[in-house]
N, C-alpha and C positions, 0 to 999 in steps of 0.2 A: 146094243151091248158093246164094250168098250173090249178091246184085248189090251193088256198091259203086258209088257217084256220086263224083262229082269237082267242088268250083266253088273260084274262084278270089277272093280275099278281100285286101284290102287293110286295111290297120289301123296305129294311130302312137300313139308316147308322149313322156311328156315324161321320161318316167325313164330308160327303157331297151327294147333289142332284146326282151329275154325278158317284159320286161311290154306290149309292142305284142303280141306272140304273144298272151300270156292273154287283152287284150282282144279279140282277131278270133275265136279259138274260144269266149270268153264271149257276143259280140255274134251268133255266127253258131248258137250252141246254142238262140239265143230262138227260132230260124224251124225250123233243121234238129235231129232228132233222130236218133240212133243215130252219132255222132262216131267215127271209130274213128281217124283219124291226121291232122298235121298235118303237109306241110311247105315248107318255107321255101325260096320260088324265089330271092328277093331280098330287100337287104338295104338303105336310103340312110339318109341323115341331111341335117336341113335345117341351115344353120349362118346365124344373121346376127351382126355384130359379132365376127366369129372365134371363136365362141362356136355348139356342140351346140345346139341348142333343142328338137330335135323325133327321135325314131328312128321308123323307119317298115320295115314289112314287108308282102311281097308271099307270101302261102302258099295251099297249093292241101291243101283241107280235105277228106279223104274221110269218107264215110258211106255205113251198109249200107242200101238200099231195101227195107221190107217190104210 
């Protein structure tokens, strides 16, 4: 039987959604090992001058405990 953990991760880019993801499962792979899913509770964006600046994601990162 397998244990899975669960933690919650927040992470932003300047590009995009999908590249705020890569870096929170890149930045969170340095501490946690054995990744098995990622996902995506939430989703904003920060806007100054009416203008995108920032996308930002809120995901909840599981991994198996051995």
């Amino acid at each position: 039987m397998a244990i899975i953990k669960v933690i919650e991760v927040l992470a932003n880019s300047e590009k995009s959604w999908e590249d705020a993801t890569k870096n929170a499962v890149k930045q969170a792979s340095k501490s946690v090992k054995n990744i098995k899913s990622a996902y995506i509770v939430d989703q904003s964006v920060v806007v100054r001058e009416d203008e995108v600046t920032e996308f930002r994601v809120n995901l909840k990162i599981s991994f198996e405990v051995k």
